[in-house]
C-alpha positions as CSV (number, residue, x, y, z in Angstrom):
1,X,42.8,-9.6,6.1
2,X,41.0,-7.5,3.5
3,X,40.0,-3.7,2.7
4,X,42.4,-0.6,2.7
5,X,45.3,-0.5,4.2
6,X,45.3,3.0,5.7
7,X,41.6,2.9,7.0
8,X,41.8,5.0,9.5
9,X,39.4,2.6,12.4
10,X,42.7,-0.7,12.3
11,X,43.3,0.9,15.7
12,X,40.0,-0.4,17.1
13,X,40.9,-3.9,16.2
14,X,43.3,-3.7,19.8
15,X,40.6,-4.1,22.0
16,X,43.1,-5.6,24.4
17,X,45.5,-2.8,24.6
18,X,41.9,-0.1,24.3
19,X,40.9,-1.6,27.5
20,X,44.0,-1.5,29.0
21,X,44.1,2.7,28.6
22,X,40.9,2.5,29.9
23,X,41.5,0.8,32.6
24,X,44.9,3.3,33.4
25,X,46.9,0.8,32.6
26,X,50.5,0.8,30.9
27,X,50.5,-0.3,27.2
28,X,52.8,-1.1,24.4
29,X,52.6,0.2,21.5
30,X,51.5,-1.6,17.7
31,X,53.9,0.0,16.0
32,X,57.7,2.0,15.7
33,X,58.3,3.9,12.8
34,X,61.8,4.6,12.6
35,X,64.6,6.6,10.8
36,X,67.4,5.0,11.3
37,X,69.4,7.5,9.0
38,X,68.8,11.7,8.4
39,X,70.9,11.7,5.4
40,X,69.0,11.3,1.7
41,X,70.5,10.5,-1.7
42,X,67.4,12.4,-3.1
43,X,66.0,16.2,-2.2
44,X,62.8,15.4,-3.1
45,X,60.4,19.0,-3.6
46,X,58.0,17.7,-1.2
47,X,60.0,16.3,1.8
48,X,58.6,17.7,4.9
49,X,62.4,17.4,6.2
50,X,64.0,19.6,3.9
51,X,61.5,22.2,2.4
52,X,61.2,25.9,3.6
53,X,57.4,25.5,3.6
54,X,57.3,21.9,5.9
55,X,57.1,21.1,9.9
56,X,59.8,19.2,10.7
57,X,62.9,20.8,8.4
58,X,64.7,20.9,11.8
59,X,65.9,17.4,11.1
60,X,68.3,19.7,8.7
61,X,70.7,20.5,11.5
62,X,71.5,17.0,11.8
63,X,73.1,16.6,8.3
64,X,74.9,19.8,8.4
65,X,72.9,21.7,6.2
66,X,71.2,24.7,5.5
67,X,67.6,25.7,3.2
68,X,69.9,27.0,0.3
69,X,71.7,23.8,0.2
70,X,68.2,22.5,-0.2
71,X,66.8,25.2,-3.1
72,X,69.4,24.5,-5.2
73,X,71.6,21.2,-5.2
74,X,70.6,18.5,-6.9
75,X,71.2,15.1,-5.7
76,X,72.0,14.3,-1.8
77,X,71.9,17.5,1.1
78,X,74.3,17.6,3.6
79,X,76.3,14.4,4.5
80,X,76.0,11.7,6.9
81,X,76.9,12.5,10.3
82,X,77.5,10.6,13.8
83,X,74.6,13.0,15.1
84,X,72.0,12.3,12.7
85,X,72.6,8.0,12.1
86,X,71.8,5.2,14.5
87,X,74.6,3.7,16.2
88,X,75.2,0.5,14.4
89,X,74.3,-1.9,17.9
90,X,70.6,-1.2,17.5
91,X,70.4,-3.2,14.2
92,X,71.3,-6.2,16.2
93,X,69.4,-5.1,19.8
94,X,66.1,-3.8,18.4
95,X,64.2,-7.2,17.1
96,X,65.1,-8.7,20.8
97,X,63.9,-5.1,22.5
98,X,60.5,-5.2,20.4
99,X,59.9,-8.7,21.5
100,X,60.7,-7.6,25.5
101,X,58.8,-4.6,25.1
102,X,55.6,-6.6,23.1
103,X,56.0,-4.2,20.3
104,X,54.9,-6.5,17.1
105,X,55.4,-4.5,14.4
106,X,58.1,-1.8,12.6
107,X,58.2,0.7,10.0
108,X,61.6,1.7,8.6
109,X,61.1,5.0,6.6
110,X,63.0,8.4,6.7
111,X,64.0,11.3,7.4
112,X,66.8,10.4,5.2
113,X,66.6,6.7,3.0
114,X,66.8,4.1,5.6
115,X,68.2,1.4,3.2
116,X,72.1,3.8,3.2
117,X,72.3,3.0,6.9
118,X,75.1,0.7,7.0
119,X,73.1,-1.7,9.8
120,X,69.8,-1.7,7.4
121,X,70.3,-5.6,6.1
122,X,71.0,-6.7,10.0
123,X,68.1,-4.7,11.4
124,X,65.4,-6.2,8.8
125,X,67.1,-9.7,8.9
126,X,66.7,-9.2,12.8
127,X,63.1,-8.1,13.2
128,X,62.0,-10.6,10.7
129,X,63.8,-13.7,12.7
130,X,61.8,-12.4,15.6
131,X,59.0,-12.5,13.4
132,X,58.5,-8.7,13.9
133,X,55.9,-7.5,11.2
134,X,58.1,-5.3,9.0
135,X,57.0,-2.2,6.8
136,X,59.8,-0.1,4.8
137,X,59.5,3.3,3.1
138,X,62.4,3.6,0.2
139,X,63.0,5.2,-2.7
140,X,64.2,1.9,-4.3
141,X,67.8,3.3,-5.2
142,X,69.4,1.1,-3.3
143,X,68.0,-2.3,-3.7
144,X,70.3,-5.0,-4.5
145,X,69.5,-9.0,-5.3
146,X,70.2,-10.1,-2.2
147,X,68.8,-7.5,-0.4
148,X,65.3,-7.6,-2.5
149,X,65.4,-11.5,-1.7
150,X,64.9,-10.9,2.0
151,X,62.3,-7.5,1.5
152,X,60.4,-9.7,-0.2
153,X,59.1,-10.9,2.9
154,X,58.5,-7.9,4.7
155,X,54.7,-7.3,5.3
156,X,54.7,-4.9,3.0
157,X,57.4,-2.3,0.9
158,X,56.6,1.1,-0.3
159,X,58.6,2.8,-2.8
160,X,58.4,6.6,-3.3
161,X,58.6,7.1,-7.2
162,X,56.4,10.0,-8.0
163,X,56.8,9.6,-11.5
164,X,56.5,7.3,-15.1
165,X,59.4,8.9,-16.6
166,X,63.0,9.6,-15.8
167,X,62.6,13.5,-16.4
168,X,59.7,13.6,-14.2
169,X,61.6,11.7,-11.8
170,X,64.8,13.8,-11.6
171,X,62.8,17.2,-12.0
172,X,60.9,15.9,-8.6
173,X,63.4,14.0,-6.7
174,X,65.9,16.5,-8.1
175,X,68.9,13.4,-8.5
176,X,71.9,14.0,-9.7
177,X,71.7,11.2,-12.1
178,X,68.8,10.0,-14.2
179,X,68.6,6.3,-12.2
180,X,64.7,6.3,-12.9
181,X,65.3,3.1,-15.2
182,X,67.9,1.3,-12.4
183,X,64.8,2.3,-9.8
184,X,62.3,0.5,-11.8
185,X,64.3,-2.1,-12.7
186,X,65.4,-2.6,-8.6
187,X,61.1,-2.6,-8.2
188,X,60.5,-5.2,-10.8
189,X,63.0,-7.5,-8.9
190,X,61.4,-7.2,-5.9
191,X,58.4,-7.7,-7.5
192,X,60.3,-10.9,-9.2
193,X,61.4,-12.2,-5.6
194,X,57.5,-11.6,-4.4
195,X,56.4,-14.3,-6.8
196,X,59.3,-16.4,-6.7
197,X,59.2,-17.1,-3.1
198,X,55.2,-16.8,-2.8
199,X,55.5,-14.4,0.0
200,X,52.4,-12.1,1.4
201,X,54.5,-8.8,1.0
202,X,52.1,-6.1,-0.5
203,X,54.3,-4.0,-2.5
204,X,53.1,-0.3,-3.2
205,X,53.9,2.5,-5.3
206,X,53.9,6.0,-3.1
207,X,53.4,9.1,-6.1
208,X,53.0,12.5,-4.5
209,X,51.4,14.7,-6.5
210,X,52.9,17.9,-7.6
211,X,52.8,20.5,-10.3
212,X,55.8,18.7,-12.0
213,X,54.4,15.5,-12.3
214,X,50.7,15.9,-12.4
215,X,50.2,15.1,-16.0
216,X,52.0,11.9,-15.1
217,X,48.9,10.2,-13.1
218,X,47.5,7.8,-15.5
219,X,50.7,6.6,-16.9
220,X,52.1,6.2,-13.6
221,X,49.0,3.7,-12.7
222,X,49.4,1.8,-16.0
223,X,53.2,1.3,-15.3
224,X,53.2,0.0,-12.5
225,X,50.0,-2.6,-12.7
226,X,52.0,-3.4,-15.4
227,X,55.2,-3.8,-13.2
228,X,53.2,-5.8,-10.9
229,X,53.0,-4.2,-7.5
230,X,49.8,-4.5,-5.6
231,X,48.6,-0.5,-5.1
232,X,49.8,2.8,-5.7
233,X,48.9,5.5,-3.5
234,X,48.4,8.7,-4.2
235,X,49.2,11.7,-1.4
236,X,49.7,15.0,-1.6
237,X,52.8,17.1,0.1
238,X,52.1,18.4,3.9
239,X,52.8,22.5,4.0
240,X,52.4,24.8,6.2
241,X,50.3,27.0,3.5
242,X,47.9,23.9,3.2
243,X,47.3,23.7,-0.3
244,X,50.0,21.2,-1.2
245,X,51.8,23.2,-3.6
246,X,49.1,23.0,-6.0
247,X,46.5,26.0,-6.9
248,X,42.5,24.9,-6.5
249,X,42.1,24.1,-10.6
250,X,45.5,21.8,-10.2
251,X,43.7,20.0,-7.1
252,X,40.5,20.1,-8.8
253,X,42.2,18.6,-12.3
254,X,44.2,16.2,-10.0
255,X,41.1,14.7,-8.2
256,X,39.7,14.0,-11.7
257,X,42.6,12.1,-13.0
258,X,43.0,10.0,-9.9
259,X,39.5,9.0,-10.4
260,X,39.1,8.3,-13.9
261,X,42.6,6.6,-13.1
262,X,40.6,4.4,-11.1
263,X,39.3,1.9,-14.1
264,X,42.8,0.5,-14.0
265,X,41.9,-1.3,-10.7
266,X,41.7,-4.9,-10.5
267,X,41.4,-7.6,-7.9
268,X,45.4,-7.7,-7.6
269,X,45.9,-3.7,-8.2
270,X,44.5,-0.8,-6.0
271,X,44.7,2.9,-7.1
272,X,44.4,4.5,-3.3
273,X,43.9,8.6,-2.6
274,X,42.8,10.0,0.3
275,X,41.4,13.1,-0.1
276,X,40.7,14.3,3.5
277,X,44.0,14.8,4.0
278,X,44.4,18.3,2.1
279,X,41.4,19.3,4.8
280,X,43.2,18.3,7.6
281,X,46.4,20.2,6.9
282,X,43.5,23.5,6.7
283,X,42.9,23.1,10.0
284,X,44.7,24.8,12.1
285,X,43.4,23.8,15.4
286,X,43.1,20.3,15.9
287,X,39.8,19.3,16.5
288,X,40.3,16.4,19.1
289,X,41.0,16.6,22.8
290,X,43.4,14.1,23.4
291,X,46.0,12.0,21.3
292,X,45.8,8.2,22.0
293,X,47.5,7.4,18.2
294,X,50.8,8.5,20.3
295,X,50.2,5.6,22.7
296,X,49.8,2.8,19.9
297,X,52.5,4.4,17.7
298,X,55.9,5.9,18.5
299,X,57.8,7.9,16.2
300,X,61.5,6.9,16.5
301,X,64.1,9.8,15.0
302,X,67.5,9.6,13.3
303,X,68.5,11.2,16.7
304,X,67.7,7.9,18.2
305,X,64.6,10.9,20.4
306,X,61.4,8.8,20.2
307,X,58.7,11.1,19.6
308,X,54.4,11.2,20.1
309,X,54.5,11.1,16.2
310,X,55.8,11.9,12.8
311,X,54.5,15.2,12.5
312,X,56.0,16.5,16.0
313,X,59.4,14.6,15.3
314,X,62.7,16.4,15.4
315,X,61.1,19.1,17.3
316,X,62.7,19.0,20.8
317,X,60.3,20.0,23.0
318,X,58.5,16.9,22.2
319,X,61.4,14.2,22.5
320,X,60.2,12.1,25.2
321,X,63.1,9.3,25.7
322,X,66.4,8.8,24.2
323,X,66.8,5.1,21.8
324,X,70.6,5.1,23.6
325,X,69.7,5.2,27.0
326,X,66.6,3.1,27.3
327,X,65.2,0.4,26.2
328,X,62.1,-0.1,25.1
329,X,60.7,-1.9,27.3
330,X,61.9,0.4,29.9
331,X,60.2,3.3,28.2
332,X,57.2,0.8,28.3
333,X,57.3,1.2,32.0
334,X,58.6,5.0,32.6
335,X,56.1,7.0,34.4
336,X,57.9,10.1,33.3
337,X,57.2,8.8,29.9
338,X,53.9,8.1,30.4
339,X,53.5,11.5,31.8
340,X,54.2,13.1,28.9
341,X,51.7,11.1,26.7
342,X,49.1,12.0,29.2
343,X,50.2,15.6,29.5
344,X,50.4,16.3,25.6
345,X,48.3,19.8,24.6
346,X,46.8,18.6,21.4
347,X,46.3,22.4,20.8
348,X,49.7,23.1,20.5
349,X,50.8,20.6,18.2
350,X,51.0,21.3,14.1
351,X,47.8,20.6,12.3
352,X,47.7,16.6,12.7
353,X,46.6,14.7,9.1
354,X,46.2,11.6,11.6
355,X,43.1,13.4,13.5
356,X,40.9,10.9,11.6
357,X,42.6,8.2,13.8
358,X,42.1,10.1,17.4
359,X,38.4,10.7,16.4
360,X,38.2,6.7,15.4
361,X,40.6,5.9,18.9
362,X,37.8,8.5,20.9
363,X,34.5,6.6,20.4
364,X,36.0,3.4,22.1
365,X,38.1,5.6,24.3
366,X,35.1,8.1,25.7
367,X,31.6,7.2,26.6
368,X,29.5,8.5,24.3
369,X,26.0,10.6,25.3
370,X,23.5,7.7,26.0
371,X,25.9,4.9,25.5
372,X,23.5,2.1,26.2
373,X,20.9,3.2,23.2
374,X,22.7,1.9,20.4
């Protein structure tokens, strides 16, 4: 297994479940990324759940709280609520329902951070004696010995820092307390447990890049190869004005940095930026006709509604099952379900910064003009 991890063609290596779409057929999908928890410790400035300027703020309602909570507080929005948290039976159900439903792999992200949900250790421990393939998003707050032990043989952990400094840190993730140094020191253990127990788990550093913490992108890469993780990314913040917060001599200065920041590489550390993706947020109409990502990945809410994806999620008019009343594998095999995969207007959806994957799942999908003259 080599090359980058977010190429956008890993799709086309399920030939099996390609030709069973084209064939009509009824498929499972790869992959469920879930939130198992709305609530947040942190009000990060670029969370497309919680700012003014982002798609899927909705997910606000189900932590009782409103934009000015979000403006101004620092530290946790809201509070945890019955509405907006997995009931705690799925962290014991949902390894058995992936195997039933043939679903081999999970990623356990946010919404809110996944590792406050009080069924978190059971649902990893679960998925992983299944041998699910396990992916977690976190903002490494809340990672304890034991519980880094057992991460450490996830396939892979990413933890959303976004900063080399504890000022940066706090002035992005706007935290009540300056924790940057108990984050980093939760990272290196993970790390620590990596090594230890000789695992595969690619550990990754997720910094999205804002005005605040810009000037931050070269010693960011330099701590953490020195740290020891395997790759830090480098994104950029999904608006609804489409230039990422940043004004066109920031991007410009940004793009340079990341790629000077490059010579830091090695054969054991990646620096990774995909810079299509401020494009695809331009775009207001998507430019594909149909969405097969939706059929290979589900998007799972805190409001246990499983969704095409994670751009349409918490909107309602695009819940297409409920976690609490179906299975899985049940879902696998719901016509209405299916229905409403098929029946998706790709034109109505928000601008979709996963378009890259429908154009890659199209050419094995659609006959192309002259298909035999290759």
């Amino acid at each position: 297994m080599t090359g980058d991890p977010y190429v956008a063609s890993k799709a086309l290596y399920h030939t099996d479940r390609i030709i069973g779409l084209k064939k009509g057929g009824v498929i499972s999908p790869t992959l469920i990324q879930v939130d198992p928890m709305s609530y947040c410790n942190d009000n990060c400035k670029f969370c497309s759940y919680r700012e003014e300027t982002m798609y899927n703020n909705s997910m606000l309602k189900l932590i009782d709280a409103n934009q000015k909570d979000v403006t101004d507080h620092m530290g946790g929005v809201g509070k945890p609520t019955e509405q907006g948290t997995w009931p705690e039976w799925l962290a014991d159900s949902l390894g058995r329902q992936m195997v039933d439903a043939n679903i081999p792999a999970i990623e356990i992200t946010g919404g809110g951070e996944p590792t406050l949900w009080r069924g978190f250790d059971r649902l990893v421990q679960s998925c992983l004696a299944y041998k699910r393939d396990v992916g977690l998003v976190t903002n490494a707050s809340n990672l304890n010995d034991e519980r880094a032990k057992f991460l450490s043989k996830c396939v892979w952990v990413r933890t959303s820092i976004d900063a080399a400094t504890k000022e940066t840190h706090q002035k992005v993730h706007r935290t009540a307390n300056q924790d940057f140094e108990r984050r980093i020191e939760n990272l290196r253990r993970l790390v620590a447990y990596k090594l230890s127990q000789k695992t595969n788990c690619v550990i990754g550093v997720s910094f999205v890049v804002q005005k605040e913490n810009m000037h931050e992108i070269e010693q960011s890469v330099k701590l953490f190869r020195e740290i020891g993780v395997d790759n830090i990314r480098f994104t950029l913040m999904y608006d609804k004005n489409a230039n990422a917060g940043l004004d066109e001599m920031q991007r410009n200065e940004m793009k340079f940095q990341i790629e000077d920041s490059k010579k830091y590489s090695t054969d054991k550390f990646a620096v990774l930026f995909d810079d299509s993706r401020l494009w695809t947020y331009s775009k207001p109409n998507n430019d594909f006709k149909k969405c097969y990502l939706q059929n290979f990945v589900w998007a799972i809410g805190a409001d246990c509604k499983v969704y095409p994806c994670c751009i349409m999620k918490y909107n309602p008019d695009y819940a297409y099952a409920d976690l609490r009343e179906q299975t899985l594998l049940s879902m696998v095999r719901d016509m209405n379900f299916q229905a409403r995969q098929n029946n998706l207007d790709v034109t109505k959806c928000f601008p979709c910064w996963l378009r890259t994957r429908n154009q890659a799942l199209a050419q094995a999908m659609e006959e192309p003009l002259h298909s035999n003259f290759l």
